[in-house]
C-alpha positions as CSV (number, residue, x, y, z in Angstrom):
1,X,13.5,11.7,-31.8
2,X,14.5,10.3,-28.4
3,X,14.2,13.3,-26.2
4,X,10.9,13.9,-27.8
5,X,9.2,10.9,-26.9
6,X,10.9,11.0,-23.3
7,X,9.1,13.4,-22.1
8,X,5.8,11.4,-22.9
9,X,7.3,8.5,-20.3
10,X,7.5,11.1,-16.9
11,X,4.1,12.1,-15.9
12,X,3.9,16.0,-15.5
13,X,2.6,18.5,-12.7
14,X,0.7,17.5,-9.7
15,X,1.1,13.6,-11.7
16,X,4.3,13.3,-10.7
17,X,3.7,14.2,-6.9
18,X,1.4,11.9,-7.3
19,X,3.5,9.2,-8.4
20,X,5.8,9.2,-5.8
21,X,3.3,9.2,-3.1
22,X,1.4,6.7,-3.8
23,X,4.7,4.5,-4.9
24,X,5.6,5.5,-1.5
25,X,2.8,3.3,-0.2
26,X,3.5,0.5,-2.6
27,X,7.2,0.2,-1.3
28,X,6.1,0.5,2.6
29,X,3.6,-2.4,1.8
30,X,6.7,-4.2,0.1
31,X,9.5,-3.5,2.3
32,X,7.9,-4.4,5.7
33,X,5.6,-7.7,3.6
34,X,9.7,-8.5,2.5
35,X,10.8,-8.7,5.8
36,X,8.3,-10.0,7.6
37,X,7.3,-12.9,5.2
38,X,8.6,-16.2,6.0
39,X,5.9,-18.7,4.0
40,X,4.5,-17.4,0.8
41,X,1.3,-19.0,2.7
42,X,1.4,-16.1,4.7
43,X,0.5,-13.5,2.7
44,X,-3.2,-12.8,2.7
45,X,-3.3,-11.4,-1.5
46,X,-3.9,-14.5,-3.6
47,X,-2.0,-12.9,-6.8
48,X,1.1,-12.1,-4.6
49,X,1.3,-15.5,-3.1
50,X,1.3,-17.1,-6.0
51,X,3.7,-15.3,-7.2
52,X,5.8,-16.1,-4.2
53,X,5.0,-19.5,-4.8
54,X,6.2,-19.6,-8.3
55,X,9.5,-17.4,-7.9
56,X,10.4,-17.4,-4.2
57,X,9.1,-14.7,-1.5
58,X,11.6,-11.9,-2.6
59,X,11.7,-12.7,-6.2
60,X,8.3,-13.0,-5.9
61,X,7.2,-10.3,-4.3
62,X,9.4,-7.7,-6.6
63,X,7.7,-8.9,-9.8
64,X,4.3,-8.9,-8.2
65,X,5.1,-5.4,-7.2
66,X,6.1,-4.2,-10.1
67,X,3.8,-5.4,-12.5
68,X,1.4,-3.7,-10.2
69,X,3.4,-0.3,-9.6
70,X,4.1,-0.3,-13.8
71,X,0.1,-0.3,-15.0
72,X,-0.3,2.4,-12.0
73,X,2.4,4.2,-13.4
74,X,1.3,3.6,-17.1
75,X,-2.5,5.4,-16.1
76,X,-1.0,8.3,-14.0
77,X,1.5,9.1,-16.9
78,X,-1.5,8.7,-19.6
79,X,-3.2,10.8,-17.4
80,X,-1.1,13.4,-16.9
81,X,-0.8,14.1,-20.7
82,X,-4.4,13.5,-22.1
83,X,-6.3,14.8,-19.5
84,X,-6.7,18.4,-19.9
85,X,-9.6,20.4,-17.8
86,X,-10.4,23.4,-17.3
87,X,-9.7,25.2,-14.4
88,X,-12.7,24.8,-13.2
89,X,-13.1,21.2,-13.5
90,X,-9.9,20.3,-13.3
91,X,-9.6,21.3,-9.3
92,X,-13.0,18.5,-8.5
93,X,-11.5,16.4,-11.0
94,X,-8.0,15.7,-9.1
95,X,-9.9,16.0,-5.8
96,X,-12.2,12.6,-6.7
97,X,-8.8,10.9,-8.4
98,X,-7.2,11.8,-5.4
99,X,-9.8,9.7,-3.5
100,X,-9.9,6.9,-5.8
101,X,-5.9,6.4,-5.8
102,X,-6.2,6.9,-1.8
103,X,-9.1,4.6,-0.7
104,X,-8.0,1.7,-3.5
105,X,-4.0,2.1,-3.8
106,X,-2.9,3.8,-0.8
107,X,-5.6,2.3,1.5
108,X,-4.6,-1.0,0.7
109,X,-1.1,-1.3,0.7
110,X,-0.9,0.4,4.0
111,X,-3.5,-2.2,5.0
112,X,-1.4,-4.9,4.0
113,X,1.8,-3.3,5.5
114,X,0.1,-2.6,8.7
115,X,-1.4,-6.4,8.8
116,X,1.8,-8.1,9.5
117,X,2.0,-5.0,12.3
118,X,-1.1,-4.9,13.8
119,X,-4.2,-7.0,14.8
120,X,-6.8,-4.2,13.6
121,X,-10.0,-4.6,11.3
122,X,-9.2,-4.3,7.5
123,X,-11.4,-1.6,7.3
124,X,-9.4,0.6,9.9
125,X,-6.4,0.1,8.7
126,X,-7.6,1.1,4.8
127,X,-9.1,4.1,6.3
128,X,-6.0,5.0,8.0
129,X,-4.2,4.6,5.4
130,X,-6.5,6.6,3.3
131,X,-7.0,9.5,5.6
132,X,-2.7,9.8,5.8
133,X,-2.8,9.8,1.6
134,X,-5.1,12.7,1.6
135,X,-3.9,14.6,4.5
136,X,-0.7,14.8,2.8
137,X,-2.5,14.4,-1.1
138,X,-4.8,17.9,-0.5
139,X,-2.2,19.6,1.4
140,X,0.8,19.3,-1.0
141,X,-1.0,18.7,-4.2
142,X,-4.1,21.4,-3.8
143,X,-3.8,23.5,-0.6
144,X,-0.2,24.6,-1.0
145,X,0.5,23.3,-4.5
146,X,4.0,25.4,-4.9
147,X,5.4,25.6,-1.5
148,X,7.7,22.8,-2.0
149,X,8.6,23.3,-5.6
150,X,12.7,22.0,-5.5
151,X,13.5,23.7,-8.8
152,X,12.1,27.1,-7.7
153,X,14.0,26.8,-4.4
154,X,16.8,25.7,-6.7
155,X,16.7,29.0,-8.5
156,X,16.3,31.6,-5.5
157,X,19.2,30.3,-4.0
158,X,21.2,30.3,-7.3
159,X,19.7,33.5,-8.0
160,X,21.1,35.1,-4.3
161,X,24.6,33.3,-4.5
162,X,25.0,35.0,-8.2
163,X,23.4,38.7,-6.2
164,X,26.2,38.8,-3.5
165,X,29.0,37.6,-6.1
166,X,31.7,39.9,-5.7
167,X,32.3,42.3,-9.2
């Protein structure tokens, strides 16, 4: 029953690409907000600094960020696993979810890693940090989908070490 239902818990395909990118931006925005922080007062997003207030800046700041990377990671893995299209569709579909995740997840975290960085207009850092999410979002996840497959590179190689095996 267990390995059943822990397959349901791992989002599948191009989800799990997904995933890590865009929990890639969620732990730039917390790693350099981490060390840069000094006063919970500092931090421009109400819901984090109240939860800095509450539980300290590092305590904080780890449950704010996960509660937050947890329902993202809740929807992609729902996703991934009701969301069937057909081919068609499916190619336009990921394309606009692509956009979503990268203007309001990706965008904003790198805008609020980059704040404590640099003195630049909200808007330019969002769309910076949009623009890098879907350079790397429509390259990887639609352009060259299987180029970087680890398991298949996996198997050549374990394929051609079992090939010059001596009899």
């Amino acid at each position: 029953m267990f390995p059943s239902l822990t397959k349901y818990l791992i989002p599948r395909g191009v989800w799990l690409k997904r995933t890590f990118l865009l929990f890639g931006f969620i732990f730039f925005d917390f790693l350099v907000t981490a060390f840069l922080c000094k006063t919970p007062y500092a931090e421009a997003n109400p819901y984090a600094r109240s939860f800095m207030q509450t539980y300290g800046i590092m305590q904080g700041l780890a449950l704010f960020d996960f509660l937050l990377a947890l329902t993202i990671y809740a929807i992609l893995v729902v996703d991934s696993h009701l969301i069937n299209y057909t081919g068609h569709y499916r190619t336009k579909t990921e394309i606009i979810v692509d956009i979503a995740f990268g203007w309001l997840i990706a965008g904003v975290h790198f805008n609020g890693a980059m704040s404590w960085l640099w003195d630049a207009p909200h808007l330019i850092r969002q769309t910076i940090g949009f623009a890098i999410y879907l350079a790397i979002a429509i390259t990887s996840f639609h352009l060259f989908p299987n180029r970087f497959t680890y398991p298949k590179v996996l198997l050549s190689s374990k394929r051609e070490a079992e090939s010059q095996k001596p009899l």
